[in-house]
KESERO-108713 format. One record per residue (C-alpha): x, y, z; residue in one letter. Coordinates in Angstrom, 2 decimals, always signed. Example, Ala and Ser with C-alpha at 12.3 -4.5 7.8 and 13.67 -1.06 7.14 Angstrom:
# residues 2
       X       Y       Z residuo
  +12.30   -4.50   +7.80       a
  +13.67   -1.06   +7.14       s
END
This chain:
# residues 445
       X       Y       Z residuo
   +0.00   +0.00   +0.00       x
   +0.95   +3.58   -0.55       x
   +2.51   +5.56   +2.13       x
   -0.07   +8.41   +3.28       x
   +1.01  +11.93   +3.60       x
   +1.59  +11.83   +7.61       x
   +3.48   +8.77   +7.01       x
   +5.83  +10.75   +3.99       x
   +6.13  +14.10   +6.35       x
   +7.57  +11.44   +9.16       x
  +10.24  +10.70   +6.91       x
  +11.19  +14.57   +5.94       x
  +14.17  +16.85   +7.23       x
  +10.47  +18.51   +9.11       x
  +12.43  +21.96   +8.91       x
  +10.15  +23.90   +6.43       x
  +13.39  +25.46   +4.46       x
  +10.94  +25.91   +1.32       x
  +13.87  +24.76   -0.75       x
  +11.24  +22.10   -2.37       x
   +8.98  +25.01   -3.23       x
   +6.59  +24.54   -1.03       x
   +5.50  +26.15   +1.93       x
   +5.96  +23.45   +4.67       x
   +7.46  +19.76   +4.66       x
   +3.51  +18.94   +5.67       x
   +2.45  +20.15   +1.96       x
   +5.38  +18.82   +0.66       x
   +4.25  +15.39   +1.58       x
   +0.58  +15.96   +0.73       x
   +2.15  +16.64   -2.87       x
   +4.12  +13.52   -2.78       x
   +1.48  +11.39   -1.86       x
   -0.55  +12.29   -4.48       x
   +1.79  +12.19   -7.13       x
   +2.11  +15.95   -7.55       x
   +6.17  +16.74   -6.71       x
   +8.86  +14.01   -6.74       x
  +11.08  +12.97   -3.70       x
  +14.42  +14.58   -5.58       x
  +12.57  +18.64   -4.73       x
  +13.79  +18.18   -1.48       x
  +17.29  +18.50   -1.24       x
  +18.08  +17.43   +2.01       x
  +16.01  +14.59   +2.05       x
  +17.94  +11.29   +4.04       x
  +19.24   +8.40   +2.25       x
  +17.38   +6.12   +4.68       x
  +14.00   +8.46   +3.67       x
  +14.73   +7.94   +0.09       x
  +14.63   +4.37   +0.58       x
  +11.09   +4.31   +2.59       x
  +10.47   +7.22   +0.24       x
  +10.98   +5.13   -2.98       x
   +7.85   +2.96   -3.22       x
   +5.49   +5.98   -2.65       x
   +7.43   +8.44   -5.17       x
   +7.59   +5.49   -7.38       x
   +4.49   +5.93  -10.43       x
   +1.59   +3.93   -9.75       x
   +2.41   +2.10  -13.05       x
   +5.84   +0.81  -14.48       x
   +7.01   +2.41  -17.47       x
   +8.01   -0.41  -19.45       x
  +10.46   -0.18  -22.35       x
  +10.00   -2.77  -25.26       x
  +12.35   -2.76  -28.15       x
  +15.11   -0.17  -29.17       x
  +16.10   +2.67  -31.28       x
  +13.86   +3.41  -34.14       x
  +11.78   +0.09  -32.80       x
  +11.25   +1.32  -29.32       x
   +8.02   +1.26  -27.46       x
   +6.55   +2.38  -24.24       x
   +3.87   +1.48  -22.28       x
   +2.83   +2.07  -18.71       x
   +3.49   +5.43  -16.58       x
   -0.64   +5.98  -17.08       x
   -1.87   +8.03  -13.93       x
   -5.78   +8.48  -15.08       x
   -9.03   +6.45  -14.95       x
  -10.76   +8.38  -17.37       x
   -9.34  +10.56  -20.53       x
  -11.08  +13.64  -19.83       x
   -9.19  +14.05  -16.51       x
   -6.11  +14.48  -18.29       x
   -5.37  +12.21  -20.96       x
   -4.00   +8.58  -21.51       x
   +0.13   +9.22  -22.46       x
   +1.28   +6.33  -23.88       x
   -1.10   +4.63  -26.74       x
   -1.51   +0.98  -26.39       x
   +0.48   -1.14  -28.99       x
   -0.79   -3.60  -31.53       x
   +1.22   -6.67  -32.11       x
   +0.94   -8.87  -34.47       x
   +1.20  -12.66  -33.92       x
   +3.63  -14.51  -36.22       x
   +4.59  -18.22  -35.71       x
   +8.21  -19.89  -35.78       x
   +6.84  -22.97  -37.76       x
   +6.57  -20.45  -41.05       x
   +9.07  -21.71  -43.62       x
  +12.19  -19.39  -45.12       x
   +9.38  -17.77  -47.99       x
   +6.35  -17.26  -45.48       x
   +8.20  -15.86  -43.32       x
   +9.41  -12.98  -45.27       x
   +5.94  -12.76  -47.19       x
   +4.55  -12.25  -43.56       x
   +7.35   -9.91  -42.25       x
   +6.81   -7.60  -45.98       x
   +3.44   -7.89  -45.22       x
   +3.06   -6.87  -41.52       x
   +5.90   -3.93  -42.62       x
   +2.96   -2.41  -44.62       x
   +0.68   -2.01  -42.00       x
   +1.02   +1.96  -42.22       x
   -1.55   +4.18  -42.73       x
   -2.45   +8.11  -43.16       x
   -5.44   +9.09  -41.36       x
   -6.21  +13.09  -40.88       x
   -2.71  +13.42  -41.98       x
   -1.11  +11.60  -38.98       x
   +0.85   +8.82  -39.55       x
   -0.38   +5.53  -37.67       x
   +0.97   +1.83  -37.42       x
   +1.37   -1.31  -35.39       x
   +4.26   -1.27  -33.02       x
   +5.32   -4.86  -32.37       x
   +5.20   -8.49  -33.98       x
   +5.01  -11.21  -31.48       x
   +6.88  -14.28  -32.75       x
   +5.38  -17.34  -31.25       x
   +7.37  -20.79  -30.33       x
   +4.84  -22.95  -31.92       x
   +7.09  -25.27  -33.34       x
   +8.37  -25.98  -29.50       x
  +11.88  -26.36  -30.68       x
  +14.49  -23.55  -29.44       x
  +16.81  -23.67  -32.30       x
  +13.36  -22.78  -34.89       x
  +12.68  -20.43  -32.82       x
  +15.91  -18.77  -32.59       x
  +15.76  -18.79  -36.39       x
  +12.90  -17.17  -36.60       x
  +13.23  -14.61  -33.69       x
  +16.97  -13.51  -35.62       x
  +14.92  -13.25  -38.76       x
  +12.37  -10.77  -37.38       x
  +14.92   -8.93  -35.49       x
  +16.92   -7.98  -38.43       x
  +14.07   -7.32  -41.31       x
  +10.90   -6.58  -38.79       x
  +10.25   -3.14  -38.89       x
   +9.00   -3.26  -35.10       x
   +9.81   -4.30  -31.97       x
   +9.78   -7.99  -31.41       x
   +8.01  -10.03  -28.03       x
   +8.83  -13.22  -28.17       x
   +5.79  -15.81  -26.82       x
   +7.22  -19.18  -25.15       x
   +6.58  -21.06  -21.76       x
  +10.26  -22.64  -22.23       x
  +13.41  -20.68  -20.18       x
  +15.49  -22.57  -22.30       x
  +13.71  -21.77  -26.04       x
  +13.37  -18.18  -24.57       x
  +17.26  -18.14  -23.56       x
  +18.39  -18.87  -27.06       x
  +15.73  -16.70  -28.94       x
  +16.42  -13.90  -26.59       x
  +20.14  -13.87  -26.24       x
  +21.17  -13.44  -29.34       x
  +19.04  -10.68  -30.33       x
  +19.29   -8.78  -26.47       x
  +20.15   -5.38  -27.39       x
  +17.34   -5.03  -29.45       x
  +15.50   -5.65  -26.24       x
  +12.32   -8.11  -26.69       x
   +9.24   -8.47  -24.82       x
   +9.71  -11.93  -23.17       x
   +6.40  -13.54  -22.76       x
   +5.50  -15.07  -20.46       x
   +6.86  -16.44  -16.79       x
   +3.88  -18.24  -15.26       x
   +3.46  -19.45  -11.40       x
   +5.66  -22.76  -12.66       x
   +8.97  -21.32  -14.96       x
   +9.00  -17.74  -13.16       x
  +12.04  -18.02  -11.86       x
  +13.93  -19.22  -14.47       x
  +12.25  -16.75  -16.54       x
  +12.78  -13.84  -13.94       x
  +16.74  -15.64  -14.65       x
  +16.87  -14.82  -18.44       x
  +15.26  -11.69  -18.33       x
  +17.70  -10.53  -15.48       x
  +20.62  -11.64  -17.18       x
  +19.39  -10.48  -20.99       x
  +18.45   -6.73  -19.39       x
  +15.00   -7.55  -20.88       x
  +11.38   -6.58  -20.12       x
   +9.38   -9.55  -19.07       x
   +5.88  -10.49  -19.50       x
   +3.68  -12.30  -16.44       x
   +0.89  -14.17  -16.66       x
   -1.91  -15.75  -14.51       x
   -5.35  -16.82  -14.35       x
   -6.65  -13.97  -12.59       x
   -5.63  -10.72  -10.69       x
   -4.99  -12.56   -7.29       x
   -2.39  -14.84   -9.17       x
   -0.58  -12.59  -11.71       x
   -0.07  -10.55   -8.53       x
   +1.41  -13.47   -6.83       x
   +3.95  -13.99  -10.35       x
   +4.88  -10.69  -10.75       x
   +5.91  -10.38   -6.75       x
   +7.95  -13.30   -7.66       x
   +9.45  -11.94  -10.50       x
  +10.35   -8.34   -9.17       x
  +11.82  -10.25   -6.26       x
  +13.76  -12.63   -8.79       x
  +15.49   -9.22  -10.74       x
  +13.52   -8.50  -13.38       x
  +13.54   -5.33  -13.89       x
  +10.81   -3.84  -16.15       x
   +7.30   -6.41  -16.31       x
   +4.14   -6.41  -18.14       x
   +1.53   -8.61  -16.73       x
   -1.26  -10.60  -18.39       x
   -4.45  -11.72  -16.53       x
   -5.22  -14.69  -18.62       x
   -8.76  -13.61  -19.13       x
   -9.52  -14.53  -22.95       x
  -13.44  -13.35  -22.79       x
  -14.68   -9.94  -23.53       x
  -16.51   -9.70  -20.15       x
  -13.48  -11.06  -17.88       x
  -10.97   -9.22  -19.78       x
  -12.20   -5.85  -19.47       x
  -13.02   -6.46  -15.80       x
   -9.70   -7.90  -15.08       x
   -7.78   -4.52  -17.04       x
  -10.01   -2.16  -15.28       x
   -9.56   -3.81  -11.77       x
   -6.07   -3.82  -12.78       x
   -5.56   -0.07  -13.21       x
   -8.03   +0.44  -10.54       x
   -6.21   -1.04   -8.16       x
   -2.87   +0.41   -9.59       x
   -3.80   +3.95   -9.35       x
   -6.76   +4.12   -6.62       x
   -4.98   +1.74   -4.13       x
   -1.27   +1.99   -5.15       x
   -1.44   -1.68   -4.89       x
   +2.52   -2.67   -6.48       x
   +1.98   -6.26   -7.42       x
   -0.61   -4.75  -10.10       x
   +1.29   -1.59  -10.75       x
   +2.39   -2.89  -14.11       x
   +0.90   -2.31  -17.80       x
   -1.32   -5.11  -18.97       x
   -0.26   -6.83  -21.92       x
   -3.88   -8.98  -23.54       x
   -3.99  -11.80  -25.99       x
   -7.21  -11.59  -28.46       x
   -7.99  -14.70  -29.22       x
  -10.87  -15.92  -31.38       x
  -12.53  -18.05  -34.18       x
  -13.78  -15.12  -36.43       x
  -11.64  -11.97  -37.21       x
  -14.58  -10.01  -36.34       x
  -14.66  -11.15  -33.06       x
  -11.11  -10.78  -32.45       x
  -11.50   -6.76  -33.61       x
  -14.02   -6.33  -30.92       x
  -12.08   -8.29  -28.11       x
   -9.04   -6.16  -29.02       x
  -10.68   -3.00  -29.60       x
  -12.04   -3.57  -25.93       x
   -8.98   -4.48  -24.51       x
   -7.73   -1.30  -25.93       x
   -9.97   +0.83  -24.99       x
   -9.63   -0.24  -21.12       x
   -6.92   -0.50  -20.60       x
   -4.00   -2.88  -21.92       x
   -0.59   -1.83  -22.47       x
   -0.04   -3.85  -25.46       x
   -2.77   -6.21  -27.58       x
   -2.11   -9.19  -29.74       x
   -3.80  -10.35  -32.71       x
   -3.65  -12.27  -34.90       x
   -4.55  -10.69  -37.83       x
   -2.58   -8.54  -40.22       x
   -5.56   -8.01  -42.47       x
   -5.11   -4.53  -43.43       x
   -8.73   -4.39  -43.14       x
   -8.74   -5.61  -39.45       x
   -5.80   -3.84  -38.12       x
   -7.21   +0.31  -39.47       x
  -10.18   -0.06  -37.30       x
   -8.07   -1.06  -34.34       x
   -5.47   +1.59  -35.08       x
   -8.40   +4.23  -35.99       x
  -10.21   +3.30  -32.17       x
   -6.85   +3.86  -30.63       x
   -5.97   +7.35  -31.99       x
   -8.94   +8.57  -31.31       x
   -8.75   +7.16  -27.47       x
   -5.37   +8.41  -27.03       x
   -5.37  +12.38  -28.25       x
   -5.90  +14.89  -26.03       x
   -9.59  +15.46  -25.55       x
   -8.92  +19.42  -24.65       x
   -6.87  +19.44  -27.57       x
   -8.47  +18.71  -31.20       x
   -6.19  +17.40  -33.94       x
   -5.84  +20.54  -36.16       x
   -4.41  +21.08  -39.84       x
   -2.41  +24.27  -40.99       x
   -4.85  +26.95  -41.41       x
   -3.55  +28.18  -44.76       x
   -4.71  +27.48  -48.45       x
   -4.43  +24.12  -49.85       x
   -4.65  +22.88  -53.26       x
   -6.63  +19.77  -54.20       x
   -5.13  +18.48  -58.08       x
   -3.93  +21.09  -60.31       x
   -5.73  +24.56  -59.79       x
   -6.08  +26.93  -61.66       x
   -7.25  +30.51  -61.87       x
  -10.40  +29.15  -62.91       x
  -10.58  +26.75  -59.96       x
  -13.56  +26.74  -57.06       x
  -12.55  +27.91  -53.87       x
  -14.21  +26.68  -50.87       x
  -13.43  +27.33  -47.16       x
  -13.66  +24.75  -44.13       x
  -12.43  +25.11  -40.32       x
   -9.41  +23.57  -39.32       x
  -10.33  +21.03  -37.27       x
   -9.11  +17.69  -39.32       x
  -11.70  +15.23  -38.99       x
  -13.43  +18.19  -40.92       x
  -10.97  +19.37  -43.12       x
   -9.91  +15.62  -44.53       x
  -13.63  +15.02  -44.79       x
  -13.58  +17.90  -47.23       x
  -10.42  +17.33  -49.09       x
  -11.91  +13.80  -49.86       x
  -14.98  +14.58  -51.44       x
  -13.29  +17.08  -53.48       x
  -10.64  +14.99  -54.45       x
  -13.27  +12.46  -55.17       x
  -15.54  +14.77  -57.14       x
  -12.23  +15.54  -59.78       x
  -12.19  +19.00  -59.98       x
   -9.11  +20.66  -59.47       x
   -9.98  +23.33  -56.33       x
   -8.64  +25.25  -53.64       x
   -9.69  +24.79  -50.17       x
   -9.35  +27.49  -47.76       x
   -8.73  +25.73  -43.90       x
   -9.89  +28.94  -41.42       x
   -8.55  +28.71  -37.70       x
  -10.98  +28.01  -35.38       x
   -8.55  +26.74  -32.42       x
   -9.24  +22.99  -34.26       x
  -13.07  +22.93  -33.71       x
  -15.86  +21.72  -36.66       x
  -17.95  +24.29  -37.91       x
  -21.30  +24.51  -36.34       x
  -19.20  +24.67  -32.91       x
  -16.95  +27.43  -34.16       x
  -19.68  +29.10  -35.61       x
  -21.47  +28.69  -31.99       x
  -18.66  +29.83  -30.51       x
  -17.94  +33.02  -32.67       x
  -14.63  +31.31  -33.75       x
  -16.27  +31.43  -37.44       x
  -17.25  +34.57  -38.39       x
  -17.21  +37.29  -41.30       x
  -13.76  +38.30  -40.00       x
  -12.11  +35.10  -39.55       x
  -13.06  +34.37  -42.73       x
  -11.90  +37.90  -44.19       x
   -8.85  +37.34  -42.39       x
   -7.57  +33.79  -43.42       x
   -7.99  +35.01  -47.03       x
   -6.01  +37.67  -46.44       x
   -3.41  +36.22  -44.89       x
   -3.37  +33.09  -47.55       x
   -3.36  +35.74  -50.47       x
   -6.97  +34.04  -52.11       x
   -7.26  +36.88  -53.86       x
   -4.11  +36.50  -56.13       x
   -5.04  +32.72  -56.77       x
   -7.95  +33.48  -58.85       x
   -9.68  +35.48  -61.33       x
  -12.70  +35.15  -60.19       x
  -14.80  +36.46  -56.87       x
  -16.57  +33.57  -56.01       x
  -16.67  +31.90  -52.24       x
  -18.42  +28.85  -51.68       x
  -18.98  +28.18  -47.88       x
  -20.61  +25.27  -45.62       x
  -23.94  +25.10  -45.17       x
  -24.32  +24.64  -42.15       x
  -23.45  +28.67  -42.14       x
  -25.53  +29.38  -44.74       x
  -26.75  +32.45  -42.37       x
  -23.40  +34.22  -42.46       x
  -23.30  +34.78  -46.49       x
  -24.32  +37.78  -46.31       x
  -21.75  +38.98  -43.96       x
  -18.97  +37.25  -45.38       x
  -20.15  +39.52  -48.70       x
  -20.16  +42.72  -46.99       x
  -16.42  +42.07  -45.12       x
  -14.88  +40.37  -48.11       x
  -16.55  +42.03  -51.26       x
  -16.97  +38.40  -53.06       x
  -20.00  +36.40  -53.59       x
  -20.75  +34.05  -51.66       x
  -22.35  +30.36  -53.09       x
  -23.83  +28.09  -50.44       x
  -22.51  +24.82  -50.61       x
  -23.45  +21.45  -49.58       x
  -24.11  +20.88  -45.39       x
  -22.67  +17.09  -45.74       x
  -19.36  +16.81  -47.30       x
  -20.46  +13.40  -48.94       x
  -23.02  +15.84  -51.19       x
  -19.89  +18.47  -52.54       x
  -18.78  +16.78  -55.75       x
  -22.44  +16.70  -56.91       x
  -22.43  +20.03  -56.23       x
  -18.77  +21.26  -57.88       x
  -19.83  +18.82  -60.69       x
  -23.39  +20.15  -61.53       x
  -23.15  +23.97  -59.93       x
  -20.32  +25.45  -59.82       x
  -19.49  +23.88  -63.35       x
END
């Protein structure tokens, strides 16, 4: 259990110097024990302190460290419940299951294929983050094989899926630097598995059936020397899984209990790849560290990708484009301008449908602090000026020949304005983006 705040100012020089920044070493501890200032403010602080001290300055969750360089992922260090508190920091990664009994060829048709699982969505760049090589074969020396394979031409960090010390040994050792995920010590091989990972400097994966004994593995693991673990539950169904995750961070953040103060890692297993979306779109969602599939159906893996960037931005902060002037094809001083806000979702939406509809166009994107626009236009962040004032600042007026403005909508009601403060006409456009190539087709043509 976490140390309270009289238990942290029992610990403290008690002298009030301020030299932490606060007032007293009483509010210093109150901001220690709830995770607001760090042990190292207070410069005087004993070294016998530091070590009672170190559990309760310690975060409620591990940051774990998977993989390295370019391949490196973290997970863990989370310190919220729910998103709008603050925000989640550190997405959850998708990792995708690849077996050792794959021949030479399959094997690199699965590794060129898993190395394409990129995608561009509102002009972020998203992808998966690990491939999880499992020992299916149970033989070390295939696995080995197959773990230096993925290693060298994987374009991800690798976790590496065996009950056997001794297959895990000679996957892992060979390939340590690059620092693999080894999955998984259980209640029978932890502490030979504790062993490699110790020795190897690697992160290591726990498992159990159930909170009560992962808890019991991972004690036995941090007290074996592994340094950096991830545990897994065991729970396979939707219903047990998600309670098992959110007891998990529950009792990580509400209760600072240590044995569960570890990012989850989840296995999604199922018959139909439907069903394996929705158990690791869950999982996701609340609140693994890392999910598994098995998958690598591009068609499978966007919507899991998609659910997770949304999850993981920063719900006071919208995802925002540029607000200048873009150009859709070749434009011309014949070409349509239209105007949009600069809120992404919004502005991609728009790009699309223009870029579907084939006419060459300009779009203008108007700042409106990254907001859509019937809440800017609520909010007076979409006005006659702001209009007026992202043309003049992107230079419309030198772009074309002609004088002609087509706006949402959805702000049909502020033509008029937008004519008085700009001086060019104003054409209502379509209120659905899925309607505007009709319209730049058929009208504007």
């Amino acid at each position: 259990m976490a140390l309270t705040a009289m238990d942290i100012f029992k610990l403290l020089p008690r002298t009030n110097c301020r030299d932490c920044g606060q007032a007293t070493c009483l509010a210093f501890a109150m901001q220690i024990a709830q995770k607001k200032a760090k042990l190292e403010d207070c410069p005087h602080v004993s070294d016998e302190a530091k070590a009672a001290l170190g559990a309760a300055a310690a975060p409620p969750i591990q940051l774990v460290t998977v993989g390295a360089g370019t391949k490196q992922f973290q997970a863990g260090n989370e310190t919220q419940l729910f998103r709008h508190d603050e925000k989640f920091h550190h997405p959850c990664g998708v990792a995708v299951r690849v077996s050792d009994t794959l021949d030479d060829a399959a094997l690199a048709a699965k590794i060129a294929k898993t190395n394409k699982l990129k995608f561009v969505r509102v002009g972020l760049d998203i992808q998966i983050d690990l491939i999880a090589l499992e020992n299916e074969s149970g033989d070390a020396a295939t696995f080995a094989k197959a773990a230096k394979t993925l290693d060298a031409e994987s374009g991800y960090a690798l976790i590496l899926m065996t009950r056997s010390p001794e297959a895990m040994k000679a996957a892992a050792e060979p390939i340590a630097a690059s620092k693999p995920l080894l999955y998984a010590a259980d209640a029978d091989n932890v502490a030979d598995m504790a062993a490699v990972a110790k020795a190897l400097k690697c992160p290591l994966a726990v498992v159990g059936e159930g909170l009560e004994a992962v808890a019991e593995v991972s004690e036995k693991a941090k007290a074996a020397g592994a340094e950096q673990v991830m545990i897994d539950p065991g729970l396979r169904d939707i219903k047990g899984g998600l309670q098992a995750l959110t007891h998990t961070r529950r009792a990580a953040l509400k209760k600072q209990f240590r044995p569960l103060g570890y990012p989850p890692i989840a296995l999604a297993e199922a018959d139909e790849p439907v069903d394996e979306l929705m158990l690791a779109t869950t999982f996701l969602l609340k609140y693994a560290g890392i999910v598994v599939v098995r998958s690598d159906n591009p068609a499978d893996i966007l919507p899991l990708l998609t659910a997770r960037m949304n999850i993981y931005t920063d719900p006071q902060k919208p995802i925002q484009v540029e607000p200048k002037l873009y150009e859709v094809g070749e434009p011309t001083d014949a070409s349509p301008v239209l105007f949009t806000t600069n809120f992404s979702l919004t502005y991609y939406s728009v790009e699309g449908e223009v870029e579907a509809s084939r006419v060459p166009a300009y779009i203008l994107a108007v700042d409106t602090e990254g907001t859509s626009v019937l809440t800017a236009y609520s909010g007076d962040k979409l006005n006659e000026k702001t209009v007026k004032d992202a043309m003049d600042k992107a230079s419309v007026e030198g772009k074309v020949a002609h004088r002609k403005l087509i706006i949402p909508g959805y702000v049909a009601v502020l033509s008029g304005k937008i004519e008085e403060a700009t001086g060019w006409e104003v054409l209502v456009g379509p209120k659905e983006a899925s309607f505007i190539p009709k319209y730049l087709q058929e009208v504007w043509s």
